[in-house]
N, C-alpha and C positions, 0 to 999 in steps of 0.2 A: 652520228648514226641517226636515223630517220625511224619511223614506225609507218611501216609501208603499206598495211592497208586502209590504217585511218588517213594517212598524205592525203592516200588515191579520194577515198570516199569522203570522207566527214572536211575534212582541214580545209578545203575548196570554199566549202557550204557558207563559212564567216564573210565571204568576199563577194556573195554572191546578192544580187539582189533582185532577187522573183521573188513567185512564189515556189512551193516547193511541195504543199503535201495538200490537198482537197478534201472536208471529210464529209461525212455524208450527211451531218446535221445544216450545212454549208457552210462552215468553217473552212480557212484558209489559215497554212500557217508558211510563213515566208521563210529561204532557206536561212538567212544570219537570225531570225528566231530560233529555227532549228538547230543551229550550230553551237548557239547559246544553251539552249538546253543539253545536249551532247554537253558542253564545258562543264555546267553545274552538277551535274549526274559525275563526269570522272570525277569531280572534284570533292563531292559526295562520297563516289566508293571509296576513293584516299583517304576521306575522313571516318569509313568505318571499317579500314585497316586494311583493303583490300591491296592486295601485293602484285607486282610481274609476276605472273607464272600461274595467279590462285584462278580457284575456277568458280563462274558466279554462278549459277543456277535458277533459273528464271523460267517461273510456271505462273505466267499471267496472260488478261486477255489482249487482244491486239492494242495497237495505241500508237502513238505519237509518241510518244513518254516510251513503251515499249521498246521501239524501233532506235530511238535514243538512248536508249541502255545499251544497245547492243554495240552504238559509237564507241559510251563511253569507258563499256568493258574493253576494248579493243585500244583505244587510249592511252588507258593507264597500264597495260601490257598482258591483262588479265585475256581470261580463258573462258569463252560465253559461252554458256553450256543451256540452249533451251529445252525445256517439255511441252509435250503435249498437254492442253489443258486439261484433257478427258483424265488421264492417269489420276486413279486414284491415291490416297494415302499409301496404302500398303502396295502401291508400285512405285510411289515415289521414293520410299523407304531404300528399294534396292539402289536406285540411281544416287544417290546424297550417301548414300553407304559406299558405293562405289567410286565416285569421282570425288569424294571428299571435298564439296565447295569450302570455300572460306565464309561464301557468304550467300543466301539463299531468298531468291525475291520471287514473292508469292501474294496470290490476291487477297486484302483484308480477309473475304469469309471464309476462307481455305485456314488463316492461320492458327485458330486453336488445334485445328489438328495434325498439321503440318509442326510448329514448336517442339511439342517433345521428340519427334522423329533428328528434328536437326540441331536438337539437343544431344540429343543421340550419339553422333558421330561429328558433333564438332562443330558444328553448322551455325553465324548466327541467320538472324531472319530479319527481312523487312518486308513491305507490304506495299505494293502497287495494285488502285484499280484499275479498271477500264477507264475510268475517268479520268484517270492523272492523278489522284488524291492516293493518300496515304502515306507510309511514317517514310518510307525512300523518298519521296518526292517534298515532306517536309525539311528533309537534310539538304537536299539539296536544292531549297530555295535560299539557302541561306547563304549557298556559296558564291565566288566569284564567276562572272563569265568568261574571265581571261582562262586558258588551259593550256598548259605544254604537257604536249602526250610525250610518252616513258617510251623511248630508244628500244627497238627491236628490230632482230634482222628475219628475212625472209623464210628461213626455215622453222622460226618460232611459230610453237602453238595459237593460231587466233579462236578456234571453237573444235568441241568436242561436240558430235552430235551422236544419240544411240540408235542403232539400227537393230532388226529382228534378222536371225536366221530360224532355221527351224528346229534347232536345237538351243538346247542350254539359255542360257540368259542375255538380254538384251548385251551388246559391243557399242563402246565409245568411240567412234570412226573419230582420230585424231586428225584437224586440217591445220595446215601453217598460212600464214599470210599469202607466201605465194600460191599455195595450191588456190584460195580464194580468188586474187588478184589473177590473174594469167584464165582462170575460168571468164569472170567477168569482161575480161579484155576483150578475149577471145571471142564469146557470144553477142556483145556488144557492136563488131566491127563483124560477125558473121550475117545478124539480123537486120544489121542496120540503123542501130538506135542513133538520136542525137538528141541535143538539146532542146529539138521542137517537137519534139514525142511527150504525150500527155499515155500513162499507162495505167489500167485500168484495174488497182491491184485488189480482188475479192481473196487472195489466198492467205492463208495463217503464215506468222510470221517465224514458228517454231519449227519449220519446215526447209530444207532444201531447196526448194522450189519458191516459196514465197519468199524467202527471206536472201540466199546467196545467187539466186538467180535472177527475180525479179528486184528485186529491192537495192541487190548489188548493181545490176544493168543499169536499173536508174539513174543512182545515185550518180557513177560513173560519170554518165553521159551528160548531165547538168537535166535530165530531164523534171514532169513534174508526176505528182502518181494522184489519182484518185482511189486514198486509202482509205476501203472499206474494211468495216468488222469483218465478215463475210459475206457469205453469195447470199443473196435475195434476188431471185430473176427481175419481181419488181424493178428494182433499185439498179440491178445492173443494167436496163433494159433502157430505162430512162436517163442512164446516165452516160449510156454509150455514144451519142453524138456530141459529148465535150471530148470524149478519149481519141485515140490515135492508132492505139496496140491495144491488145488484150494476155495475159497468159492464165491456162487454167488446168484443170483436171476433166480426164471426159465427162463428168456428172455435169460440170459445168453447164456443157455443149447439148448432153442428151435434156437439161431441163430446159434449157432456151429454146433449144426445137419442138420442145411440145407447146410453145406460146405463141400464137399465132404471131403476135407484134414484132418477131423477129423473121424485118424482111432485107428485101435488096435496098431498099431505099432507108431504111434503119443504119446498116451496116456500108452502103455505099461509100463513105468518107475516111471508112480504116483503114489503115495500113498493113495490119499481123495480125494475126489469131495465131497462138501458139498452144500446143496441147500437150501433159506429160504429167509424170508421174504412176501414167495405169495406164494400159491398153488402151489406143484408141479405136473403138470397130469400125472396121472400112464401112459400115453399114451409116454410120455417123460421121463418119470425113466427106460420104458420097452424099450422105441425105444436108450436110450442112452447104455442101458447093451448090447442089441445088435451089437453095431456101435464098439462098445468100451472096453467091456468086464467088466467095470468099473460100479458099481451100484452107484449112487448118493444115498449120504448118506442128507436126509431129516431133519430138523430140525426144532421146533416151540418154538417161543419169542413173546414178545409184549415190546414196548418202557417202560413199568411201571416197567415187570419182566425181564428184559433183555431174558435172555433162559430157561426155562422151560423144553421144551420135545427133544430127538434124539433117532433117530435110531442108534445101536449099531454101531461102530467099529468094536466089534467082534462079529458075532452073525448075523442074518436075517434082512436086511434091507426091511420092508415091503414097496413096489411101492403105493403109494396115504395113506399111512402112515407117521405123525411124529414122532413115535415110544413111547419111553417109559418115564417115570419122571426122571432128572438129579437125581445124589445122592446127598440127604441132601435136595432134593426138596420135597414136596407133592403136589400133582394132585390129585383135585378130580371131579367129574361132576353129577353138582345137578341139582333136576327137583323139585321143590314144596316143599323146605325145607329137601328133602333128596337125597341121591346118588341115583344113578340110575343103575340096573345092567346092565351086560356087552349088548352091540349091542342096548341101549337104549340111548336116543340122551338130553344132558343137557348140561348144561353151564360149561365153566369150570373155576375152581377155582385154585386160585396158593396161597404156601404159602410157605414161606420159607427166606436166607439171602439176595437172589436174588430181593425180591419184594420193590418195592419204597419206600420214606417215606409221600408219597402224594401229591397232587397235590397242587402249587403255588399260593397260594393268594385263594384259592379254598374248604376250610375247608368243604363248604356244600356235593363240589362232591366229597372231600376224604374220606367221611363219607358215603355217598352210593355206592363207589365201592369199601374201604377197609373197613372189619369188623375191630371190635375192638381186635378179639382174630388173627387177623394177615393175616386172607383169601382178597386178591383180586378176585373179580370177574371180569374174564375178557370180558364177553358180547358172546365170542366165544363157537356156538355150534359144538359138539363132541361127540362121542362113541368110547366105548374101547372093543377091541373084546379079545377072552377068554384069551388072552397070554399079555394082556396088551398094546397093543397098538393103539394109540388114534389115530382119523381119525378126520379130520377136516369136516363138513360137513355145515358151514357157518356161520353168525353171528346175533345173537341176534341184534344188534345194525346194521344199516344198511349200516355202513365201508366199501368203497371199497377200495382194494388193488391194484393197477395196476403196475407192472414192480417196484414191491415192496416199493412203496409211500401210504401214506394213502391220500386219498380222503375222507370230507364227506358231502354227497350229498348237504345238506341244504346251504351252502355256493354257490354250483354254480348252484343251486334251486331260491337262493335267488337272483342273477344277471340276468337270464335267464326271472324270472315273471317280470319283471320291463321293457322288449324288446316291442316292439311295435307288437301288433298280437298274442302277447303273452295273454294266459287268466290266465295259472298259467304252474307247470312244475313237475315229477319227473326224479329226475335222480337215475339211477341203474346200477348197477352193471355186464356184463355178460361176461359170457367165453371170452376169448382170446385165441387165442395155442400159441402167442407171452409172453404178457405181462397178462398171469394169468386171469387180468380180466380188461375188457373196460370199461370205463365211456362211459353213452349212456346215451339222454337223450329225455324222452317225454314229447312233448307240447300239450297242451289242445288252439288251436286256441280262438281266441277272435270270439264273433260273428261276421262277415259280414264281416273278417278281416282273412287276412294270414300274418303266420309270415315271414320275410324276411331272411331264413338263412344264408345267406353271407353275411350281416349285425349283427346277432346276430354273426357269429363266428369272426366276426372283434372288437364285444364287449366283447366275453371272453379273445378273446387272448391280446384287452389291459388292459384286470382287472385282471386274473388269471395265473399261474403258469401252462407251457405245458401240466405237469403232468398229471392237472386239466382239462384240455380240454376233454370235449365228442368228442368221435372218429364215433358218427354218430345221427342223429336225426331221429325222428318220429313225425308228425303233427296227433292227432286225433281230435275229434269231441269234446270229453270228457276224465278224467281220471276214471279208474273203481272204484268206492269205496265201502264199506261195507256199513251195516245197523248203523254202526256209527257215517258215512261222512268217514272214513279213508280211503285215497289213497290205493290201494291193489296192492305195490310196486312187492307180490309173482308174481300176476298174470300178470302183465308187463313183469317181468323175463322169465314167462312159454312161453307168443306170442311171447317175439323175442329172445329167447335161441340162438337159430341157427344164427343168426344174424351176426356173426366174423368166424363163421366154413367152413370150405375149403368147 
């Protein structure tokens, strides 16, 4: 028996001899270095008891050492389980309570406060920085570089990643090797990658997108990546005529266009701009074909299905389009138990090798967002115009996306009613031309009482994760609601649409 996603990705790397990862200090690290480190990291988790099956949990900053954890979790049979780094303490608290790691890797300064949490519930802790240093990385200097990864079949768990709905508590979207592998093939041989593709990776590695898309394609293809921390237009600006591809978030795309240095003769030598995770505005697919000659190639996923829908490689990249269903995918978009014809607006449905195996500890909601015969329902409304391709046009669930993070609302709903002057709160979702879409958030005054905003935004930012912060307020009298009592979150959206536009 084989363990089939490290085969695909990691096992290659020993045999290989490039280079493999670019970093921005100009360091170069070749792949049988990297393959090496992958070895002494499983060999490391084995030595601090880490088991087939256990879950690691891993809230550190990007890295090379990083990204090798994720091998070596997958290696030794284990269940990589990343955070965002923004999460604070007392949101990490819920995750480590929830997925029960065995074993919990987090940056030096984080861990006096992080300790007794994963004391807590079982957890022990080690400590990786940005640098590579720390007491994980001292274990596993000590080990062999020879490694035999631990025997798994394709249905087995490779990562557990959490996702926001708009209700209740974050969900641990459960993926198996195959769900993993069969996505990366798939985009791999959709896009085009090969072994002469240099990829230009500015995104977090705790991500969907940075991590099972970009990182996985890569790896795949024998390619090599320019791994940055993150985006600094600077740095990506100047480093774009080594790359080949790019993938990002539209923030990405909208800060590059405000820099003059992004021209046709900059960008003449690439190959792919890929864009996802959050709305891309046709305003910014049309202004970037302009600037650049290069049409951003659009793309839609969710953390359950990994990637689902793209605009061709070859073929009409439609601007405010995520194009068409992957091969081996189904897309369908139902309204009232059936599909809907084309330029009519339903939910859409994913089914295929890509889709999760459910959600963690969570049987009740794996059972109302996955059918039995294999369809996820993703909450996302869409139409398909006559040539097939699907337009996002928002969310059944009232998810927001900002600078390609999920937020959802109830959680900083639920911080905000509890503020002094506070009567109650919705938070919503609106345009951004930066970051897709802003957290904004309106308050229903107490009677006789005003809220204190420089007090409440000094109580999200010591409860909530940046991401999560509303980038502006509203004081009204009242919230609007229906003949229900229900808040009428549309009608929020339609008064202050304008609210972030130039």
């Amino acid at each position: 028996m084989t363990n089939p996603l490290y085969d695909m990705l990691f096992a290659p790397l020993g045999h290989a001899d490039r280079p493999l990862l670019h970093l921005a200090d100009g360091r170069q690290i070749g792949a049988a270095d990297f393959a090496a480190l992958v070895s002494r990291l499983g060999n490391g988790l084995r030595a601090a008891g880490v088991l087939p099956g256990d879950r690691v949990a891993v809230q550190v900053a990007k890295s090379p050492e990083a990204l090798a954890l994720y091998g070596a979790t997958v290696g030794v049979g284990a269940v990589f389980l990343p955070l965002n780094t923004a999460y604070t303490a007392a949101e990490v608290d819920y995750f480590v309570g929830n997925a029960k790691p065995r074993l919990f890797v987090c940056d030096p300064k984080a861990a006096a406060a992080l300790t007794p949490i994963c004391a807590a519930h079982g957890a022990d802790i080690l400590c990786l920085a940005a640098d590579g240093s720390g007491s994980l990385a001292d274990l596993a200097e000590g080990q062999e570089a020879a490694f035999e990864p631990t025997a798994r079949r394709g249905q087995d768990l490779a990562a557990i990643l959490y996702t926001s709905g708009t209700t209740g508590r974050s969900k641990g979207a459960m993926l198996s090797h195959d769900n993993l592998m069969s996505n990366a093939q798939v985009l791999a041989r959709l896009w085009q990658f090969t072994d002469r593709d240099v990829l230009l990776h500015a995104l977090p590695i705790y991500h969907t997108h940075g991590l099972f898309v970009a990182s996985n394609v890569s790896l795949l293809t024998g390619g090599q990546m320019i791994f940055l921390p993150g985006f600094d237009a600077d740095q990506v600006l100047s480093l774009l005529p080594r790359a080949t591809a790019m993938m990002g978030v539209p923030t990405f795309y909208t800060r590059l266009l405000d820099d003059p240095r992004l021209t046709r003769d900059l960008t003449g030598h690439m190959r792919l701009f890929i864009s996802g995770s959050a709305p891309l505005l046709s305003e910014t697919h049309l202004a970037f074909e302009a600037r650049t000659g290069q049409r951003i190639l659009e793309r839609y996923g969710m953390t359950e299905t990994n990637m689902t829908l793209s605009n061709p490689y070859d073929g009409p990249r439609k601007a405010g389009t995520v194009g068409l269903p992957l091969p081996g995918v189904e897309v369908r978009i139902m309204a009232q138990g059936a599909e809907v014809t084309d330029g009519d607006i339903g939910v859409i449905e994913v089914r295929g090798p890509n889709v999760f195996q459910g959600y963690w500890q969570m049987p009740d909601k794996t059972a109302e967002d996955l059918r039995p015969d294999g369809w996820f329902i993703t909450g996302d409304l869409a139409c398909r115009d006559a040539d097939g391709y699907v337009t996002i046009v928002g969310r059944a669930k009232d998810l927001i996306i900002t600078g390609g993070f999920n937020v959802y609302p109830k959680e900083v709903e639920d911080l905000l009613d509890i503020q002094p002057g506070v009567l109650e709160s919705a938070v919503i979702g609106l345009p951004h031309p930066d970051f897709g879409e802003a957290v904004f958030a309106v308050l229903a005054r107490q009677k006789d009482a005003e809220p204190d905003l420089d007090a409440l935004r000094l109580a999200v930012t010591q409860s909530l994760a940046k991401f999560k912060h509303p980038k502006g307020y509203a004081v009204l009298d009242s919230l609007p609601r229906n003949a229900m009592g229900k808040v009428q979150k549309a009608e929020l959206r339609k008064t202050f649409a304008d609210r972030f536009r130039a």
